[in-house]
C-alpha positions as CSV (number, residue, x, y, z in Angstrom):
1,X,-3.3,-6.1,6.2
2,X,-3.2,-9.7,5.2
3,X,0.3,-9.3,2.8
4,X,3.4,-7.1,3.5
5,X,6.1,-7.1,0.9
6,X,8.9,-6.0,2.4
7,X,12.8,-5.6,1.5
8,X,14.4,-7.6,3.9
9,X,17.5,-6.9,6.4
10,X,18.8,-9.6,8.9
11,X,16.6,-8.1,11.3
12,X,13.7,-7.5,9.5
13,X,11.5,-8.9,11.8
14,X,12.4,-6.4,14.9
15,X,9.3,-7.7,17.0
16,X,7.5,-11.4,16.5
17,X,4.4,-12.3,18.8
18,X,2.8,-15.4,16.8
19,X,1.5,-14.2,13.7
20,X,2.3,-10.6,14.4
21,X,5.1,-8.9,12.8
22,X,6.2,-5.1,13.6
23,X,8.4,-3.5,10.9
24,X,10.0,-0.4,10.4
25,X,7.9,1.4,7.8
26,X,10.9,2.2,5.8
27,X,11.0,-1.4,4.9
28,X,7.2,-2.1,3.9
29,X,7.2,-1.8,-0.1
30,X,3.7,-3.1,-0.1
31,X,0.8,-4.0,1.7
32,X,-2.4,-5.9,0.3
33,X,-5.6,-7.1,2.0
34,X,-7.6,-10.0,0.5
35,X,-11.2,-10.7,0.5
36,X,-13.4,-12.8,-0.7
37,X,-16.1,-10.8,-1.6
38,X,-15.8,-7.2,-1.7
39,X,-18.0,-5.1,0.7
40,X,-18.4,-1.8,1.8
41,X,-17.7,-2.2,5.3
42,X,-14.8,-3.9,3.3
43,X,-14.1,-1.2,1.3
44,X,-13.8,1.5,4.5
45,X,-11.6,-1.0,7.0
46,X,-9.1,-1.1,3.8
47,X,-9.2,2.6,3.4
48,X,-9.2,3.1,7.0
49,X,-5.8,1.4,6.8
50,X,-3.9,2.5,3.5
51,X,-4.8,6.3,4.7
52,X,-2.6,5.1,8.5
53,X,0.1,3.5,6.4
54,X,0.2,6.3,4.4
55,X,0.3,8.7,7.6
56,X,3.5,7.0,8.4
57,X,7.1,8.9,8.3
58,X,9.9,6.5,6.5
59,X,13.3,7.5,7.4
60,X,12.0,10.5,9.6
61,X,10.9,12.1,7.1
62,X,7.6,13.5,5.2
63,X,5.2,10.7,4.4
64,X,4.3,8.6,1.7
65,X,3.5,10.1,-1.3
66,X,0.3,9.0,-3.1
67,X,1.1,7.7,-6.8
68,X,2.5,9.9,-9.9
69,X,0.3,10.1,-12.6
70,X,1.4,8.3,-16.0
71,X,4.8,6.9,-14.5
72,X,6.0,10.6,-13.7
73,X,9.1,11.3,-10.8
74,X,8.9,11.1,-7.9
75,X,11.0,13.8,-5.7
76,X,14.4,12.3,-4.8
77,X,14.2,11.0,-1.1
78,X,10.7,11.2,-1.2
79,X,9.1,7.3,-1.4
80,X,6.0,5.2,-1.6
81,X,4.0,2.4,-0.3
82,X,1.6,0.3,-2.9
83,X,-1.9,-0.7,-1.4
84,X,-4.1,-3.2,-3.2
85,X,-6.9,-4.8,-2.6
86,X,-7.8,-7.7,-3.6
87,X,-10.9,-10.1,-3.9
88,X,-12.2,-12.8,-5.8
89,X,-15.4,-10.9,-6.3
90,X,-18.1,-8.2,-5.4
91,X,-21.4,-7.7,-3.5
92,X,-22.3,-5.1,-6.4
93,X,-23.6,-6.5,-9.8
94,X,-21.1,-7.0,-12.6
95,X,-23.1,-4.8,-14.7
96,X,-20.8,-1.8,-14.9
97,X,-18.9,-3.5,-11.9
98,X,-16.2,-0.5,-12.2
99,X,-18.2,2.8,-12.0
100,X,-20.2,1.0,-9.4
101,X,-16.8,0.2,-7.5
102,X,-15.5,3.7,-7.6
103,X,-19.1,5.2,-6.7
104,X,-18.8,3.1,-3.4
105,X,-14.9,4.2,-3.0
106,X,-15.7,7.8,-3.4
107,X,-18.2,8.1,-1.1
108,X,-16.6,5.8,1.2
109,X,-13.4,8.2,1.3
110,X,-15.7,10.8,1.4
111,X,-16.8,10.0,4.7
112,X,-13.5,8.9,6.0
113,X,-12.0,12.4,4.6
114,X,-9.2,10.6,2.9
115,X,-8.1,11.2,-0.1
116,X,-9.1,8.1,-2.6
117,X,-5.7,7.3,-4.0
118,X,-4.4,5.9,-0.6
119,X,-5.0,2.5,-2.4
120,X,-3.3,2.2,-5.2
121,X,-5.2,-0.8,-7.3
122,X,-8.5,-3.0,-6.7
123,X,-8.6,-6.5,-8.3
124,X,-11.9,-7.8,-8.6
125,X,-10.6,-11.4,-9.9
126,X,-14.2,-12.0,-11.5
127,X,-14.0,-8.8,-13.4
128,X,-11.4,-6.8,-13.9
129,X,-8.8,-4.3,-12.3
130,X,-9.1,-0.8,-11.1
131,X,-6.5,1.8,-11.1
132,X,-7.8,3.9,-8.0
133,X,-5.9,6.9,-8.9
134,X,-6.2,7.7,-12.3
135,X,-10.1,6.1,-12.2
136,X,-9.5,4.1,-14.7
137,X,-10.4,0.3,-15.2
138,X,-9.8,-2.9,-17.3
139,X,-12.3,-5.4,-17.6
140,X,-11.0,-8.8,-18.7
141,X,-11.0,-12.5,-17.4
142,X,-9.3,-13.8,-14.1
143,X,-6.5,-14.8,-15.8
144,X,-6.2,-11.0,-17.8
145,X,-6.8,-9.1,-15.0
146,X,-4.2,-11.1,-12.3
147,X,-1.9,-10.8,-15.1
148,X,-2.4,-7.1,-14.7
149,X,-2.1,-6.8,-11.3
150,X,1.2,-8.9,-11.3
151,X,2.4,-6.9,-13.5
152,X,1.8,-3.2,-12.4
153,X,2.4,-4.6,-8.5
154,X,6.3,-5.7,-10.2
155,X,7.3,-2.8,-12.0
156,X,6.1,-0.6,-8.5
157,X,8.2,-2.9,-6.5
158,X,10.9,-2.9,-8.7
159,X,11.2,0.9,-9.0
160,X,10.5,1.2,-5.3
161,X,12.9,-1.0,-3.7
162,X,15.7,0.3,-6.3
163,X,15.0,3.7,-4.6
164,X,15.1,2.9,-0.9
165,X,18.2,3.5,0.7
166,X,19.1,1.6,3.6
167,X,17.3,1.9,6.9
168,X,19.7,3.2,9.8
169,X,17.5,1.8,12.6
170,X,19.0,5.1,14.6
171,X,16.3,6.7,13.7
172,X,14.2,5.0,15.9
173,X,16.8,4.7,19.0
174,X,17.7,8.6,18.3
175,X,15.1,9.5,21.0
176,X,17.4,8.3,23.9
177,X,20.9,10.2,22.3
178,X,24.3,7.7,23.8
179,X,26.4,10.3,25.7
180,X,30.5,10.2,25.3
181,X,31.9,8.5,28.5
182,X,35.5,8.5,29.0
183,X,37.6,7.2,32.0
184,X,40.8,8.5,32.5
């Protein structure tokens, strides 16, 4: 993953080795790769990993849940995690550039056997955007279609980190339970 958006705590970053970060799922809001040009070995990695951030269990709990359709609820305590992908462009010809796209997600998933909405949106910055899980696509400039994004990644992140509640890092110490020791 090349971008994590993450609320932030003090101790956000638990564990730094150089470039690498670990973080408590419960505070990853977001995570987006970024390519250049869009391939299908591309296409599969970034599957690969949405469908193992997905796997994860935020605050002990189930996991994340894949997008509501048309802005419905989701269950209270239940929460999510935005995937994107995006790339300036895309080794498939612009000429129907979106049913192309999902063609090559579908039978990427397909042989991954995960379910397609594990990413949420692809931005093809030459073309357009893709909403992954309700298959739909807008077509536009690089300008309309960043817009877009920006815009659909805000209002998730917005809603999202409004939802969250805070992250009792006990949940990931509970495995070793302190015992009661008294002296008299």
């Amino acid at each position: 993953m090349d971008i994590i958006i993450a609320v932030q705590p003090p101790f956000a970053r638990v564990l730094t080795d150089g470039a690498v970060s670990l973080l408590p799922c419960e505070l990853v809001l977001a995570a987006i790769e970024v390519k250049r040009t869009l391939t299908r070995d591309q296409v599969k990695d970034a599957f690969e990993n949405a469908a193992a951030l997905r796997r994860l269990r935020p605050f002990g709990t189930g996991h994340f849940l894949p997008a509501q359709s048309r802005g419905s609820q989701l269950p209270i305590g239940s929460h999510r995690c935005f995937y994107g992908i995006v790339a300036l462009g895309s080794d498939l010809s612009s000429d129907g550039w979106a049913k192309r796209e999902l063609k090559r997600v579908t039978e990427v998933t397909a042989e991954l056997r995960v379910a397609t909405d594990v990413v949420d949106r692809i931005l093809i910055a030459d073309r357009g955007l893709m909403n992954v899980v309700d298959q739909r696509s807008l077509s536009g400039t690089s300008d309309e279609a960043i817009f877009e994004w920006f815009v659909h990644l805000s209002n998730f992140l917005d809603r999202e980190a409004g939802r969250r509640p805070e992250l009792d890092i006990d949940i990931y110490t509970g495995t070793h339970p302190w015992k009661r020791i008294a002296v008299r």
